[in-house]
N, C-alpha and C positions, 0 to 999 in steps of 0.2 A: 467508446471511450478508449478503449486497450489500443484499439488500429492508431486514433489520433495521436493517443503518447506517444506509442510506437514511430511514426513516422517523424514526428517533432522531433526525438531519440536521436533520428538517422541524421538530420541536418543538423543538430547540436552537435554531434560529434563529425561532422565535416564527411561528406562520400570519397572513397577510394576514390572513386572513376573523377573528380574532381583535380585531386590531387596529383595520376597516373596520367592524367592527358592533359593539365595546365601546371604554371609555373613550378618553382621548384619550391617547396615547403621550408616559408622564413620563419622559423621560429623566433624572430627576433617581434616580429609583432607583439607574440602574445602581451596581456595586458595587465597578467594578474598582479594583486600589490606582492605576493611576497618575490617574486621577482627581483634584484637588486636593478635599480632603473639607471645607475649609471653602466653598467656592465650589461648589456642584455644576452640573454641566454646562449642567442647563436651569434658568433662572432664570425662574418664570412672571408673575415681576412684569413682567420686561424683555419678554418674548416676546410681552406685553401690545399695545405700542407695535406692533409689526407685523402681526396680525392683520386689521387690515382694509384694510392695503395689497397690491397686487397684487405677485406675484414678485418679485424686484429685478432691476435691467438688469443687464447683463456689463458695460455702462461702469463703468469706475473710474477714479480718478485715478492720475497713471502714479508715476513713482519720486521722491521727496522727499527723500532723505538717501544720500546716500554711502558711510554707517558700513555694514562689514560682521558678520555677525555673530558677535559674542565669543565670545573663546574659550573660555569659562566657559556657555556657552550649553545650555540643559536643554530635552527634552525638555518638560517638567513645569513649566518656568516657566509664572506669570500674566502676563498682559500686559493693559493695560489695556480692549484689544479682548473679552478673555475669554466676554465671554455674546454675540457677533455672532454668531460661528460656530453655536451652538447653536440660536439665536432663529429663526436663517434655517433652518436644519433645520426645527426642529418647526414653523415656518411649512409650511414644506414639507409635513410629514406632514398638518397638520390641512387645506392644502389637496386634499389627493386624498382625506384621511377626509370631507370636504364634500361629494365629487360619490356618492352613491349611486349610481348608474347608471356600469354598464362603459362603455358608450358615452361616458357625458361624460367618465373618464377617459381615455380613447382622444383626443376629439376634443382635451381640454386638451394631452395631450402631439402631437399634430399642431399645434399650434397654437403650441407652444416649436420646436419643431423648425423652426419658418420665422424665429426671433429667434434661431438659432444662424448666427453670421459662416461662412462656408465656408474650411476650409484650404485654402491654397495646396496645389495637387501638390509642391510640395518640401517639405511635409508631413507628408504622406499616403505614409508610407515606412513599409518592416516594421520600422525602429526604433524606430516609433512606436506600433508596433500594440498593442493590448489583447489578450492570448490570451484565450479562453473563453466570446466572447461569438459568438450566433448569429452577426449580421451582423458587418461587418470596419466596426471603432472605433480612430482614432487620436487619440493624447492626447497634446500636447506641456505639458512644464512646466518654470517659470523661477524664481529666485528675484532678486528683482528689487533694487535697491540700498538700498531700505527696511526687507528683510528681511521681503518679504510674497511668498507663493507666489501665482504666476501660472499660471492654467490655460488652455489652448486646446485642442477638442475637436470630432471629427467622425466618419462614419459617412454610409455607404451605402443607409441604413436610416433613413426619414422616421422612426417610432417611437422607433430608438432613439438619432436627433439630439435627440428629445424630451428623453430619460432624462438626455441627456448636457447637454444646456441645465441641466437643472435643477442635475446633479453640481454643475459649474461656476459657477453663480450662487451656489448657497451655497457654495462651497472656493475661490474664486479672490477675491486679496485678504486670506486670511487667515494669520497667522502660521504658522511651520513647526510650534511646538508644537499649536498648534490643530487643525489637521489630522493633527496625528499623536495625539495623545488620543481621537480619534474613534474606535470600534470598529464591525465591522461586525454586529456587534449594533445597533449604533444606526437603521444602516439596516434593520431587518428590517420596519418599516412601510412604506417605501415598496414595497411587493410590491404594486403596483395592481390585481392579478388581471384582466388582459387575458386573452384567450381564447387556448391557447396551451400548447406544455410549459415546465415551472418554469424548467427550464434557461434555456428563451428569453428567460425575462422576469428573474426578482427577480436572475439573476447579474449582468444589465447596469451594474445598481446598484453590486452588490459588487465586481466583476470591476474596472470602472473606476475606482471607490473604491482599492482596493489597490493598485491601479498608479500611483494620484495621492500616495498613500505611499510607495510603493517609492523614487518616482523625487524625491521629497522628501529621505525621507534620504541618497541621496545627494548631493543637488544640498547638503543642510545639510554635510556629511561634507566635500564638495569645497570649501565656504567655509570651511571650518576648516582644512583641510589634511591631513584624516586622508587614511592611506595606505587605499585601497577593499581589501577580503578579493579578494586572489586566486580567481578563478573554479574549480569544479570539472572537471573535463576529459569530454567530450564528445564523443559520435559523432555527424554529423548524417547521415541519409538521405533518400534524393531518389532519383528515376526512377534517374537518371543515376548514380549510383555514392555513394560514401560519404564521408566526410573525418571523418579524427579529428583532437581539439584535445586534445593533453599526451599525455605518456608513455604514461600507465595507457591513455588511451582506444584511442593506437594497438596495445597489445600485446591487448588486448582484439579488437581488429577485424583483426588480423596472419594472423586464422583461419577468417574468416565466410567467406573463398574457397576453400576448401582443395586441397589440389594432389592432382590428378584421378587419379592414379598411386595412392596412398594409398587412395583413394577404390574404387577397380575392385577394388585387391588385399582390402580389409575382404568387398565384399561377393563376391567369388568364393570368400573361405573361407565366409563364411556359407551362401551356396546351396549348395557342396558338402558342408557337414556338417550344414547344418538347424540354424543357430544364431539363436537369436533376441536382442533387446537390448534390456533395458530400462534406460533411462536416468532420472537425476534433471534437473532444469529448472538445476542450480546446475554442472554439467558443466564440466572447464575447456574455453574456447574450443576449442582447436584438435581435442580431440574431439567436440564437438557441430557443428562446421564441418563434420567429417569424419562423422558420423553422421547428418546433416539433409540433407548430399547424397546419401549412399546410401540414405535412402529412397524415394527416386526409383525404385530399380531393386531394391530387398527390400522388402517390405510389413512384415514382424517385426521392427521396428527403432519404438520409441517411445518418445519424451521427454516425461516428467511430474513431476505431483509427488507425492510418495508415495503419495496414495491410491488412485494405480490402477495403482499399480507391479506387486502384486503380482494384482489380476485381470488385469491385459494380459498377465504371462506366464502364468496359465491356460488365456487363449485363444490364444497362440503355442505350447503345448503340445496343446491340442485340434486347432490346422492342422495338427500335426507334426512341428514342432523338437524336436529330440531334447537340446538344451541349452538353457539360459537363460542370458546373461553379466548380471552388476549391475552397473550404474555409479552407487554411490552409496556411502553412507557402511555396516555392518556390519548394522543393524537394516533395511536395509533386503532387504540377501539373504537376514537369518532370515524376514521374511515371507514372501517369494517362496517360500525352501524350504518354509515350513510349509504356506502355502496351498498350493501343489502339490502338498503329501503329502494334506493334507485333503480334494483333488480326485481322487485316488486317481491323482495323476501320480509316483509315486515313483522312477519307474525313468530321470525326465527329469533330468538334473543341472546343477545351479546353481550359478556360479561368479562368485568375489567378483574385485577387478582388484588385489587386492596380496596377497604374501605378509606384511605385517603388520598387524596393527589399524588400520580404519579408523574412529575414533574419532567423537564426535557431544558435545559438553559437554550438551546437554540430557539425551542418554540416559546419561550417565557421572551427570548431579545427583541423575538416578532408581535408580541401582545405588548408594544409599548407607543408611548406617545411618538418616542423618537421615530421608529417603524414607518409610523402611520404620516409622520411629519416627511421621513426620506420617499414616500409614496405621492404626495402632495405636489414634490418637486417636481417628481417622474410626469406625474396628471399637469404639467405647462407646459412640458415640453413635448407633443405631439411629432409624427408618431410613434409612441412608449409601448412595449410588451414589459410586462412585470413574470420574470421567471422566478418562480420562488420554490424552495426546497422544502420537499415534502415532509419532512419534519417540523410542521409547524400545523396550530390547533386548526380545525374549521373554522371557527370564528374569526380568525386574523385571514384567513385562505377568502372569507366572503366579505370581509370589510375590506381588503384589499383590492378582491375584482369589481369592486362597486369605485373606486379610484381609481384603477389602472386597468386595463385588461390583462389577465391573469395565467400564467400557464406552471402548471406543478412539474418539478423534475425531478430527480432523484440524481445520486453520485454517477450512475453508469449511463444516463443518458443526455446529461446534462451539456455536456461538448456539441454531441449533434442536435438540440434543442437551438443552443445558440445560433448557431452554422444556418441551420434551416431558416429560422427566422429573420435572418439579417438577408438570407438570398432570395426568402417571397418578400419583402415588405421594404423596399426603397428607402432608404434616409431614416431606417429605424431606428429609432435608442432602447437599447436594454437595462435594464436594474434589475439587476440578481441581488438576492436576497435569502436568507438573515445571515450567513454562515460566512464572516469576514475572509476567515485560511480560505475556504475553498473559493470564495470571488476574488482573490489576489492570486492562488495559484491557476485557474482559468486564464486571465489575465495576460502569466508569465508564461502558460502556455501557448498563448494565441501569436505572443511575440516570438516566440521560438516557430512554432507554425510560419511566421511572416520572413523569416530567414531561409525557406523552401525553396525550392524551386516551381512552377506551377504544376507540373506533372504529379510530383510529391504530395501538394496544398488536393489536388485532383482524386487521390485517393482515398484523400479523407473526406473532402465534400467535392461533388464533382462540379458544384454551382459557385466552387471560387479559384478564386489566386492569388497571386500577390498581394495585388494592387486590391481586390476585395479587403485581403484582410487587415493592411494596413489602412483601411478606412473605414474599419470596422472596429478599431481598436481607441480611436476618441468616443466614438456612441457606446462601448460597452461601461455601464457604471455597477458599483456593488456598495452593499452597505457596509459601515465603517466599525462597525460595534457589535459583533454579535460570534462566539465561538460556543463549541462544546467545550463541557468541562475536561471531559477524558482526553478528545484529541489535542487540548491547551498541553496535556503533559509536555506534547512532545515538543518543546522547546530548545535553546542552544545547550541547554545542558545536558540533557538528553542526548542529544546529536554527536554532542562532542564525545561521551561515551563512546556511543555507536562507532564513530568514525575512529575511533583511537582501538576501539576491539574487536567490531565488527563488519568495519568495513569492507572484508573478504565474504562475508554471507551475503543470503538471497535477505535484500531489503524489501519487506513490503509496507504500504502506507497508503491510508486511507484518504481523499480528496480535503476531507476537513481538517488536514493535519497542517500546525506551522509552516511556512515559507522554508526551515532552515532542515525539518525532515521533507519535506518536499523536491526539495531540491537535492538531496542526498539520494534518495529513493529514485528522481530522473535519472540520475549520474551511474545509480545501480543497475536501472534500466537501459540505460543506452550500451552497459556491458553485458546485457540479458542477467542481468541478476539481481533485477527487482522489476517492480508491477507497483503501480499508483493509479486508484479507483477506486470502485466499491467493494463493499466484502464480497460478493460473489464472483469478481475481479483477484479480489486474494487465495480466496477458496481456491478457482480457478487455476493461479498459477501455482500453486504449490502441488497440486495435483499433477499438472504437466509436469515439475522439474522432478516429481518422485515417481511417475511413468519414466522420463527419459531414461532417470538414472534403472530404473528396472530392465528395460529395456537393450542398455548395454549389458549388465548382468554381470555386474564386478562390483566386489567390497564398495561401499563408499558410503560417507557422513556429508549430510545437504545440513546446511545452520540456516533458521528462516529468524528475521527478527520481526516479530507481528507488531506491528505499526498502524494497531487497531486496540479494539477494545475486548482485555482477554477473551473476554465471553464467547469469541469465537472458536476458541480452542476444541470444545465439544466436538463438534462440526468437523474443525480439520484434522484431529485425531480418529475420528470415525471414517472421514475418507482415504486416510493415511493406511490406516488397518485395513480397511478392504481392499486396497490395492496390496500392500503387502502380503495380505493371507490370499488374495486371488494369485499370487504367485509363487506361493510355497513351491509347486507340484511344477513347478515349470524353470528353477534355478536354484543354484546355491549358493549365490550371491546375499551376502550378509549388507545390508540398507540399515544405515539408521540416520532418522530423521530428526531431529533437535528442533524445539521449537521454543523460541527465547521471550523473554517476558520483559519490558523496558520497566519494571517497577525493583523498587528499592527490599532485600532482602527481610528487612525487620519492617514493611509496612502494615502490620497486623497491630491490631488494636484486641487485646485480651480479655474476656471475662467467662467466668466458667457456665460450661455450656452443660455437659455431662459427666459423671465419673468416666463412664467408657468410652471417652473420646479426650485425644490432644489438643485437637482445635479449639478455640475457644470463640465470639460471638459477641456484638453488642447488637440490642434492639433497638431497629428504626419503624415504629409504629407496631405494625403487627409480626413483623418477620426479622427472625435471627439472621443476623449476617454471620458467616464464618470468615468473610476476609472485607477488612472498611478501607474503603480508598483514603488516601490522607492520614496528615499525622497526628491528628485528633479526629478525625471517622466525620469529616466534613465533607462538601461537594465536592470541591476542589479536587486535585492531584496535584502533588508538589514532586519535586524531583529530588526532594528528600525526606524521602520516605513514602514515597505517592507512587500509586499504582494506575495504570490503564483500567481500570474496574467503576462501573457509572453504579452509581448509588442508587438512582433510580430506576435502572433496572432491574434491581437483585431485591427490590421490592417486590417481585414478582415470583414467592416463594410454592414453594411444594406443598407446605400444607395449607396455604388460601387457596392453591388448586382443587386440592382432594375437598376442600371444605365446601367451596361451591359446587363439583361437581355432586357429592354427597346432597348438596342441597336441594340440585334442582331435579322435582320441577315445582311440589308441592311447600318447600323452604323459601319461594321466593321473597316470602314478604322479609326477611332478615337478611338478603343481598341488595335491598332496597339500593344500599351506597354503593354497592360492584354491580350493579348494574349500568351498562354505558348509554347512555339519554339521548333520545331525542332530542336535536337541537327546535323549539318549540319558538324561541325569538326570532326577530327579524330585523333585516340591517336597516340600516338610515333612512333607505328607499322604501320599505313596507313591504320586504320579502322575506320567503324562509332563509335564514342564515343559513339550514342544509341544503338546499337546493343551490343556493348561489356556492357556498364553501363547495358544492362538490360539483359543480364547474370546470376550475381550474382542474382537477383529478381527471377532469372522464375527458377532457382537451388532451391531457397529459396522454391516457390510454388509445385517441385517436390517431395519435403523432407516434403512439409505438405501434400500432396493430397497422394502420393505414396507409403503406407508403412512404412511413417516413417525412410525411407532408401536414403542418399547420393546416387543422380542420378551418376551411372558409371562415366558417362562424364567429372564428376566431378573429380571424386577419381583418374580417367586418369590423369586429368590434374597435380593432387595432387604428384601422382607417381612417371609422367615422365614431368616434369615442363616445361621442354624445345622442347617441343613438338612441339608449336605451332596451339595448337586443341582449341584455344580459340574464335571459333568463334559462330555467331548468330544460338540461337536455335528460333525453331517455339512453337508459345501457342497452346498448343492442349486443 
């Protein structure tokens, strides 16, 4: 999934070698609406006039008028300056498309970087700093009493004083709308193709580019008087210990230490009954606090995300735990049970952490008539593969393959799912399913994909191209109705947040998130500072950008905004820390890592929980929450007052843990209901619903263990639909 975005990335933002060896870069194209479309951006009469003058200096005339500016003041206004900012751009461009040789672009940008002023050390502060750029770039900016944005700009790094000379000659001095109509499309020529990873080079562009907006519209924002959006709340990490900023952050972090007492007693029941645990990544804090430390001292204890929930309890059942506990939402213990029946572990017993439904809205959108109706369509139009996301019950997974033939995916492997399918299976149609965001953004994936080149489309499936994928793009269909509660947060409101404060951090976002974090998150990505996938996907890069920054071994603050569901926090704060403390002894380079939370500062829902504690707690069944998503402690998340925190998971408390485990083996008859059941019914056709439901699962596990390649069995079914060959395969 990561390589796919990644390459899709590279042709949304246009390839240097494109731009360096063909025409000359019209920015009058572009398309976007805020654009003024009687005036287009690059005017080549005017851009005429600059062409055979050298760069322009960073002197400029200083402030001339004392008028602030109005308070009717647009983005989108013209100003009479309107074609400078442009002209001096494509000057720009057409000067680096003039040097053919790498080296002469090399020697030009050394050769700016000696006419960049040096900042003052009262500077050259981490308020200043540019996140995402190799080397460490600080960018101060003013707006000045003319109502012209003033730029000052530096760097550690001869190269990229260059880059940053050049930023600053063309944006310093020009209006605040001016700079703000620019898109980082515009820059996708200056990618001078130095020798070098992409990262290193074309983001310097971007990275400082967006920063020189960010802090634009504020500085416009604060000349108006507008009130700034209150910050999101915040954990930051360091060698040294943690600090959280706002409510949510501190109840969130109330747990990453957990009390040692708790800790000893989990896993002395474990060792003595041979309990194993498999955990989801969305866990509430204070059990995953308490579960990532007793892995220290139990091996059968692993936090993931559902797709290898249920192979880690096959191999915790192969060591010899005679139980499995689930901590997660209800489809996830039908799998564990089923796969462990399928592995011929039936005698191990599998237990859920509540006696009541723990609920999943995507797999609740898949258990409906509607579902079963968008399935129906799929079963006329032969030949149909049903790709459906593993986040839904066994019984929708086997009434489903008894309609469609059926293949289970998950967020990080779901791209190459598609790919593979459409290159074995001739004139296929697919129907993804339940999760609307993430079949709409596959979708605008595929299309970005089809804007490639073939070599590029080649990297990512070597079984297409072009013309593949653009005829692959009427047969792919997705259901119309079906979201998570938590990824729903992330909506325009949300976005717009983000983009108005956060636009300069690493975005990360999860596949099931809206079309408008979706597409913020690519945009972050194509400047390497964001990742869109699964959580092991985000885990993943947040790891990498807090290696690299070790690695250079210079002061520095990484802002990540999780565009997931807090619950992962655990997780990346645990991996945070041990990269950190694995490099005490090896620098003195001061890292701190922020890690941002898209939920609203006051979304706590109050009631007294303890004298000896702050937090406060309402009861959903069995289990105290200490933070309720929503602004009355509903499913939902609202975007005022709503948090990234799924209800149904945090159903999945510490002392239903300890209670079962305490219980088993001799207490079972009083987990009767946490008990996860055998599926004992049968679908429409007279079979076991767990055999048929776990079907599509062990398809799923053939196409990742086996080559990469739709098991036959499958493609039979796909074929000749009416076969009847849908029956129980063995786990090998």
């Amino acid at each position: 999934m990561d390589s796919a975005v990644s390459l899709a990335m590279k042709s949304a933002s246009v390839s240097s070698s494109s731009f360096l060896a063909g025409s000359p870069f019209l920015i009058s194209k572009n398309k976007n609406p805020n654009f003024n479309s009687k005036k287009p951006f690059f005017n080549p009469r005017s851009a005429a006039r600059f062409f055979s003058k050298p760069l322009i200096s960073l002197q400029s005339s200083g402030p001339t008028s004392q008028n602030p500016l109005p308070s009717s003041f647009s983005y989108s206004a013209v100003t009479e300056t309107t074609d400078l900012l442009p002209c001096k751009l494509h000057q720009l461009i057409s000067e680096f498309q003039s040097l053919p040789e790498q080296l002469d672009r090399l020697n030009r940008l050394l050769h700016y970087s000696t006419l960049l002023p040096r900042l003052p050390d009262s500077s050259r502060v981490d308020s200043n700093r540019v996140m995402g750029c190799t080397a460490r770039v600080w960018l101060e900016a003013t707006l000045d009493q003319d109502n012209k944005m003033r730029f000052r700009a530096d760097s550690d790094s001869e190269i990229t004083r260059g880059f940053c000379y050049c930023l600053v000659s063309v944006f310093d001095g020009a209006a605040p709308e001016e700079v703000l109509r620019v898109k980082t499309e515009d820059l996708a020529a200056l990618n001078v193709s130095l020798v070098g990873r992409e990262r290193s080079r074309v983001n310097t562009w971007h990275n400082v580019f967006v920063s020189m907006q960010k802090r634009t519209k504020a500085l416009v924002a604060e000349r108006q008087g507008q009130k700034p959006f209150e910050p999101f709340p915040s954990l930051i990490v360091t060698k040294d210990g943690l600090q959280a900023k706002g409510s949510y952050a501190e109840a969130q972090a109330r747990y990453l230490f957990p009390d040692e007492s708790k800790v000893e007693e989990l896993v002395d029941v474990l060792k003595e009954k041979k309990i194993g645990i498999v955990a989801h990544f969305y866990m509430d804090p204070e059990v995953q606090g308490v579960l990532t430390a007793a892995q220290k001292y139990w091996p059968h204890i692993y936090i993931s995300d559902s797709l290898v929930m249920a192979d880690t309890a096959v191999k915790m059942a192969k060591a010899g735990c005679q139980f499995i506990t689930v901590l997660g939402v209800d489809f996830m213990s039908e799998n564990v049970r089923a796969i462990l029946d399928q592995a011929g572990f039936q005698d191990v017993g599998v237990y859920r952490m509540s006696g009541e439904r723990i609920g999943c809205s995507l797999a609740d959108a898949a258990a409906t008539p509607a579902y079963m109706n968008y399935l129906e369509a799929a079963s006329t139009n032969p030949p149909s593969l049903h790709v459906i996301y593993i986040n839904t019950s066994l019984e929708t997974k086997a009434y489903a393959h008894e309609l469609v033939p059926t293949i289970t995916c998950t967020s990080s492997n779901v791209v190459q799912t598609i790919l593979q399918a459409f290159a074995q299976i001739p004139d296929l149609n697919i129907w993804y399913g339940p999760d609307s965001y993430m079949g709409a953004n596959i979708t605008e994936l595929f299309q970005q994909i089809a804007m490639m080149s073939d070599e590029e489309i080649a990297e990512i499936h070597p079984k297409h191209n072009k013309d593949s994928i653009k005829s692959l793009l009427p047969r792919l269909h997705y259901y119309q109705d079906g979201t998570c509660i938590v990824h729903h947060l992330f909506g325009h409101e949300v976005v717009e947040k983000i983009n108005e404060m956060y636009c300069d951090a690493f975005l990360t976002a999860h596949l099931e998130v809206p079309g408008e974090m979706f597409s913020l998150a690519m945009e972050a990505k194509k400047r390497g500072m964001g990742v869109v996938g699964s959580t092991k996907n985000i885990l993943d890069f947040i790891k990498e950008r807090v290696q690299e920054a070790l690695d250079r071994d210079v002061d520095d603050h990484l802002q990540f905004v999780l565009g997931t569901e807090s619950g992962m926090l655990t997780s990346i704060v645990a991996a945070v820390c041990n990269l950190l403390g694995s490099a005490k002894s090896s620098g003195n380079s001061k890292i701190n890592v922020e890690i941002v939370f898209p939920v609203s500062s006051d979304s706590m829902t109050k009631s007294s929980i303890s004298s000896s504690s702050n937090l406060k707690s309402v009861t959903l069944g069995d289990v105290a929450l200490p933070v309720i998503p929503g602004v009355a402690s509903g499913e939902g998340c609202s975007t005022n007052g709503g948090c990234a925190s799924c209800p149904y998971m945090k159903m999945n408390s510490l002392s239903s843990l300890l209670k079962v485990c305490h219980q088993l083996p001799h207490g079972k008859n009083n987990l009767k209901a946490y008990e996860a059941e055998r599926f004992k019914l049968q679908t429409l056709q007279g079979k076991s619903i767990a055999d048929v439901g776990c079907e599509p699962i062990l398809h799923m596990r053939h196409f990742q263990q086996a080559k990469k390649e739709l098991p036959e069995k499958l493609v039979n079914q796909v074929i000749h639909p009416h076969s009847g060959n849908c029956k129980s395969m063995s786990l090998s």
